[in-house]
C-alpha positions as CSV (number, residue, x, y, z in Angstrom):
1,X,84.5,81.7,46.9
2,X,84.1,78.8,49.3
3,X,82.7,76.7,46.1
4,X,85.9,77.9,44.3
5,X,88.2,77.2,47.2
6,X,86.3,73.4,47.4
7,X,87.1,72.8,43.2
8,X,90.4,74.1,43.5
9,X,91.1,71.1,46.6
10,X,89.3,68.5,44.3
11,X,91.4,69.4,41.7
12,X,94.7,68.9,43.9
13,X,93.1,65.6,45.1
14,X,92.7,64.0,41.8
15,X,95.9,65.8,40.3
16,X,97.6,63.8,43.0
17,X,96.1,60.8,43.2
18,X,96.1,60.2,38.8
19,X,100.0,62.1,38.9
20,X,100.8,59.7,41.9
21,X,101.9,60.9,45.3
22,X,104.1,57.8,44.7
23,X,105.5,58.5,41.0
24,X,102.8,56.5,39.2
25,X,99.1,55.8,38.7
26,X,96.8,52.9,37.4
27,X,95.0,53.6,34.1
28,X,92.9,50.4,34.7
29,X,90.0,50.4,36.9
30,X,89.2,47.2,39.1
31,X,86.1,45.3,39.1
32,X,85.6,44.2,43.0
33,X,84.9,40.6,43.4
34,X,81.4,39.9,45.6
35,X,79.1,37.2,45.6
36,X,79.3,33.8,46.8
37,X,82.6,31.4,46.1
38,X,83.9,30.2,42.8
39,X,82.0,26.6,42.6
40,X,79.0,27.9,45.0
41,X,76.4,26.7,41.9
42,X,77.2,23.0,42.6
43,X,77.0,23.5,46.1
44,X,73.7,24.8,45.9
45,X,72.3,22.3,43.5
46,X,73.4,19.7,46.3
47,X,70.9,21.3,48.6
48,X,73.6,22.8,50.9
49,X,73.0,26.2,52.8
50,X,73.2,29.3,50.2
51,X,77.0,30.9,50.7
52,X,75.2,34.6,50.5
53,X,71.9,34.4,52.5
54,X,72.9,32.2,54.9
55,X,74.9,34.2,58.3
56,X,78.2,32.9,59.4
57,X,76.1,32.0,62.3
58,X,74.1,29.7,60.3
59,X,76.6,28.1,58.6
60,X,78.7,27.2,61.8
61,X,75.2,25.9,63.3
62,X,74.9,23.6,60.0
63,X,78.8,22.4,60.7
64,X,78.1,21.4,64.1
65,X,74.9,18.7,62.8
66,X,77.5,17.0,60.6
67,X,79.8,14.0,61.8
68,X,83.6,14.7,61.1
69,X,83.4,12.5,58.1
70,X,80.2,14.3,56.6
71,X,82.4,17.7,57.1
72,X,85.5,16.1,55.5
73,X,83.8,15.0,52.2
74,X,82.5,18.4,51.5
75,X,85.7,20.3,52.4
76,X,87.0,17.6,49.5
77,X,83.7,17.4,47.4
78,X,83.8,21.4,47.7
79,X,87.0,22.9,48.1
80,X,86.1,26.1,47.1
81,X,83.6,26.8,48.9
82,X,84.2,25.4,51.9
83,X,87.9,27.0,52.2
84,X,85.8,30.2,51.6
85,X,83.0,29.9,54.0
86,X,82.7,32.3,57.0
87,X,81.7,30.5,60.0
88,X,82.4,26.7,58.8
89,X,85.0,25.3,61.3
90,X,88.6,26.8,61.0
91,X,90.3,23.3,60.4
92,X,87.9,22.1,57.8
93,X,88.6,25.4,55.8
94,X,92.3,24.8,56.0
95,X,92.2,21.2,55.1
96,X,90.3,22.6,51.7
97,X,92.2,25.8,50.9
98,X,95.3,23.2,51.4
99,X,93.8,21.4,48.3
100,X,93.3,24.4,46.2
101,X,96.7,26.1,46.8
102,X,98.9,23.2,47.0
103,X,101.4,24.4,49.9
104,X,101.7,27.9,47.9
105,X,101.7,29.9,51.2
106,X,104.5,28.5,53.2
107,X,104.9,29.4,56.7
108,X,100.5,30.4,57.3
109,X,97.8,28.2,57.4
110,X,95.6,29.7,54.3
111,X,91.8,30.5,55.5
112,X,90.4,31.8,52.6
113,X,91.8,31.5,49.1
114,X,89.1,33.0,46.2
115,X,90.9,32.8,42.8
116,X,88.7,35.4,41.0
117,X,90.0,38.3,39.5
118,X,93.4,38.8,41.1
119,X,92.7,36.4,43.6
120,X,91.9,36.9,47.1
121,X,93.7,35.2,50.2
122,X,93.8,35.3,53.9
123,X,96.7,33.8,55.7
124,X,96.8,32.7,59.7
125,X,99.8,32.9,61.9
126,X,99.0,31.2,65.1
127,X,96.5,29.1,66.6
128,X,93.4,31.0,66.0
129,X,91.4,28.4,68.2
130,X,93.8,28.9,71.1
131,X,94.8,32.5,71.1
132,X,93.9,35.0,73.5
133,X,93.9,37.7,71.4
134,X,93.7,38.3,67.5
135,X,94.4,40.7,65.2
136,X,93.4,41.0,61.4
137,X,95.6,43.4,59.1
138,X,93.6,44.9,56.3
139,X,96.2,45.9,53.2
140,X,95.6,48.9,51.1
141,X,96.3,49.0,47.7
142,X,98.4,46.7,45.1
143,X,97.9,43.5,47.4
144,X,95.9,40.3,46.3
145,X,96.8,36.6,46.1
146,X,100.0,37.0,44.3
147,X,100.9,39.6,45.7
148,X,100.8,39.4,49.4
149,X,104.4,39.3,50.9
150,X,104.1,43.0,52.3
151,X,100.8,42.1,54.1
152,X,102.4,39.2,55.7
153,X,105.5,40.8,56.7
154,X,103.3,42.8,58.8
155,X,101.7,39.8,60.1
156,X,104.6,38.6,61.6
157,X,106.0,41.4,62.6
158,X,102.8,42.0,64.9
159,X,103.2,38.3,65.9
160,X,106.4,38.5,66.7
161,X,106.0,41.8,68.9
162,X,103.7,40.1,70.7
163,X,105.8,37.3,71.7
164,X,103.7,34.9,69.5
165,X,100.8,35.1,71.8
166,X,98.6,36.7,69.5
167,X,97.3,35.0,66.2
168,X,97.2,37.1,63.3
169,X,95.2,37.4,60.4
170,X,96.7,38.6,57.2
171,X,93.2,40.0,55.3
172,X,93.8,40.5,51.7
173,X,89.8,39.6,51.5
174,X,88.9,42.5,48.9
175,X,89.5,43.8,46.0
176,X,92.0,46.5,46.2
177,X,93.0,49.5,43.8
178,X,96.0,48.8,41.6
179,X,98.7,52.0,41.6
180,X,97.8,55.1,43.1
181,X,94.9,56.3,40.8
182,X,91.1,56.7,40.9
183,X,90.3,53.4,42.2
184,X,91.9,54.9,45.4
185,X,90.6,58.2,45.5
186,X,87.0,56.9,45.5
187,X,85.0,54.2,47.8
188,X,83.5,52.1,45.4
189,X,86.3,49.4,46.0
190,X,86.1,49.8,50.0
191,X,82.1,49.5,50.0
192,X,82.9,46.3,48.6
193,X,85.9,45.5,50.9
194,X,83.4,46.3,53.7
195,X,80.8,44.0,53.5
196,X,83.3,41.0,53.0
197,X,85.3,42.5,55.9
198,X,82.0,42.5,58.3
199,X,81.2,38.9,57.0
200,X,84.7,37.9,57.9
201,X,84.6,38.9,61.4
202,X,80.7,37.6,62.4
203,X,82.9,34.2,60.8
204,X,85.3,34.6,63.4
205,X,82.2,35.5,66.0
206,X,80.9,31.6,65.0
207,X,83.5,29.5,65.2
208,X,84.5,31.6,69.1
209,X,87.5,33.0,67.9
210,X,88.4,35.8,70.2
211,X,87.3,39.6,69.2
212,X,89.8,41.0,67.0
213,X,91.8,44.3,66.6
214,X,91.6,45.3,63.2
215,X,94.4,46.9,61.8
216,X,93.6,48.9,58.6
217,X,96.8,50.3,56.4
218,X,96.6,53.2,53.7
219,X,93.4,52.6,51.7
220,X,92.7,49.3,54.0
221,X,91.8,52.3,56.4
222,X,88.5,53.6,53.8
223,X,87.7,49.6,53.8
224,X,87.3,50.0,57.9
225,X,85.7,53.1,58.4
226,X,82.8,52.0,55.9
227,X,82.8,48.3,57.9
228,X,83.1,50.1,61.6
229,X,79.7,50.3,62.3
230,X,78.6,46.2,61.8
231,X,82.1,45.2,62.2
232,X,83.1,43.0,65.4
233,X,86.5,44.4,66.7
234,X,87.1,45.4,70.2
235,X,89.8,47.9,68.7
236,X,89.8,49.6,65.0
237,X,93.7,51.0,64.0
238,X,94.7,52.9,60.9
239,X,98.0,54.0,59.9
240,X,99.1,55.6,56.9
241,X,95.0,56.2,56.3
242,X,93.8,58.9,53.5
243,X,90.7,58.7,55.8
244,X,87.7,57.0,56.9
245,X,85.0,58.6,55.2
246,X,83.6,59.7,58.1
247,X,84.2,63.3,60.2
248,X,85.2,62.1,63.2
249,X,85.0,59.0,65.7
250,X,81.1,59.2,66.5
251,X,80.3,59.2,62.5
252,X,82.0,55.7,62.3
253,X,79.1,54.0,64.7
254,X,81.2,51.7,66.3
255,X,81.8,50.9,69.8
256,X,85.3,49.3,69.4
257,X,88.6,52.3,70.1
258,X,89.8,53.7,67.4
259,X,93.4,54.3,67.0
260,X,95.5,56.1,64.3
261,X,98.9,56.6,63.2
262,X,100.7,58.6,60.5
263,X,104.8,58.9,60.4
264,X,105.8,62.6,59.3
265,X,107.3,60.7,56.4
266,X,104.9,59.3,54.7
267,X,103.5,60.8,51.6
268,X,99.5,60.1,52.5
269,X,100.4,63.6,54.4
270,X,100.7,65.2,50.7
271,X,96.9,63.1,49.9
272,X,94.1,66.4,50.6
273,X,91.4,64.6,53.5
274,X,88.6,66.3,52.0
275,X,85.5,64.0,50.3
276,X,83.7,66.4,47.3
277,X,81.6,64.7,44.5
278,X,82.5,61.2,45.6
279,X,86.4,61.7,45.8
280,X,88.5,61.9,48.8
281,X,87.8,60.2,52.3
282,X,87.5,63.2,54.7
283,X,89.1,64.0,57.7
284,X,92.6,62.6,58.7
285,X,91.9,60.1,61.4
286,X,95.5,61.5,63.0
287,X,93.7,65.1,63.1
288,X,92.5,66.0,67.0
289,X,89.1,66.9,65.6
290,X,88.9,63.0,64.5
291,X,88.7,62.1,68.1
292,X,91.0,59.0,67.6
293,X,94.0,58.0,70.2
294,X,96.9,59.0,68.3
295,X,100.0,56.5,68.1
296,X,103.2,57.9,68.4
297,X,105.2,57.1,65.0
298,X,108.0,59.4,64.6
299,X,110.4,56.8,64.2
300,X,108.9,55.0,61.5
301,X,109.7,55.9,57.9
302,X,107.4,56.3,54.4
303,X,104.0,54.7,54.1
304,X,105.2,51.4,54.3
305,X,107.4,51.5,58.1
306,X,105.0,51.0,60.9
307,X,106.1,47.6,61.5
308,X,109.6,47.6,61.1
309,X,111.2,46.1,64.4
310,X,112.1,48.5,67.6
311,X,109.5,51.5,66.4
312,X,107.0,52.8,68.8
313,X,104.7,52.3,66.1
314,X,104.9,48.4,66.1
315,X,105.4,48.6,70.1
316,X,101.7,50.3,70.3
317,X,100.2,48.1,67.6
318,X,101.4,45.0,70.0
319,X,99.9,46.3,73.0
320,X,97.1,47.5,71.7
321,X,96.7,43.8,69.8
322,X,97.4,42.0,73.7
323,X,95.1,44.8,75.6
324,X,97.7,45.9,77.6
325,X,97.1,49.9,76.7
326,X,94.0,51.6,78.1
């Protein structure tokens, strides 16, 4: 019976994820960009440190032997490599994503721009250099380079909560699932999402940016439970999360508070948290068992509402972000 009773949930997990919770599904699935940068064969043939096997660490130690006119030919020699480089120095990656995206992302300072696939992006409100406290917002599905304007309406919504003292990081650094569909009811997308998400943060580590929050939406939430354990974030927060594939608190391995959120509204309530045969991400963070500190969010509405100005939601997510909630 109990193997009956665990086919039957399957079942209702993948008829809702392929019918769509949301009224629609993707028929396509997505093939996660990973590696080193576009262009990364030329900067290898120059004799420059390997993109992959060398740590942010090490690239931010190669930085600091260059002059600033050494630095500024290869962030023009290289654009795509060094806008993409995790640990080279924040205002030589700028200067080169500038190059690549032409003033495409008005309003942020782009510090990472990968055109692969659907193209990857990660836009900066704020001085990261300066700030106190940061905060990195990891999207769930349907975001990439073109389409990015929800991710950075969260951005500086949490900015502007915060008064502008915190710098924020809009993360659309992965591969996400397109529609609500299998992409999204499995992990293989987030696995991917979480080594890039771990090598993001060590970046931030190297260049002595301070140690973020991490804000992790819908299936942005599978991308951080995977990425807890190596990932440097003095505070993990998921809202709207199918899960974390991982039982509880002490199963994600990291030493970081964990936070979650859920709005009675939104439809990732209909989403079964169960993980059978590589579907599903387990346990609702929002559950007690989970062991997370629940944010209130009973004012916010659908999946998409936690940061719309004057919720309690957004109020939390700003003190959490400026360490002002124990």
């Amino acid at each position: 019976m109990r193997r009956f009773a665990r086919i039957l949930t399957t079942v209702a997990l993948v008829a809702t994820v392929t019918a769509g919770t949301a009224g629609w599904a993707s028929g396509n699935a997505q093939e996660a960009v990973t590696g080193a940068p576009a262009g990364s064969a030329g900067w290898r043939a120059a004799g420059l440190p390997d993109p992959e096997r060398t740590s942010p660490a090490g690239i931010a130690r190669f930085f600091a032997g260059l002059d600033p006119v050494q630095q500024r030919e290869l962030a023009r020699t290289h654009p795509t490599v060094v806008g993409n480089l995790d640990g080279a120095p924040l205002a030589l990656r700028y200067e080169a994503n500038a190059l690549s995206t032409h003033g495409r992302y008005g309003g942020a300072r782009v510090l990472a721009h990968d055109p692969r696939g659907r193209g990857q992006v990660a836009l900066v409100y704020g001085d990261l250099t300066r700030a106190e406290h940061v905060a990195v917002i990891v999207p769930g599905s349907d975001t990439d380079a073109g389409h990015v304007r929800p991710l950075a309406d969260m951005a500086t919504a949490l900015r502007r909560a915060t008064g502008g003292r915190t710098a924020v990081v809009a993360w659309a650094g992965y591969t996400t699932p397109v529609g609500v569909g299998l992409d999204a009811a499995t992990g293989r997308l987030a696995e991917a999402g979480a080594e890039r998400l771990s090598r993001f943060t060590d970046g931030l580590a190297a260049v002595r940016a301070a140690e973020p929050s991490v804000f992790c939406h819908s299936y942005g939430s599978v991308v951080c439970g995977l990425a807890a354990h190596g990932l440097k974030a003095k505070d993990l927060v998921v809202f709207g999360s199918p899960g974390m594939r991982a039982a509880n608190v002490t199963e994600l391995g990291t030493s970081a508070r964990v936070w979650a959120a859920k709005d009675p509204t939104d439809w990732i309530d209909r989403v079964p948290n169960v993980e059978w045969a590589g579907l599903g991400h387990g346990t609702d963070p929002t559950d007690p068992s989970f062991g997370a500190r629940r944010i209130p969010a009973d004012d916010a509405t659908g999946h998409g509402g936690y940061f719309a100005p004057g919720t309690a939601s957004l109020r939390t997510f700003a003190a959490i972000a400026e360490g002002d909630v124990r």
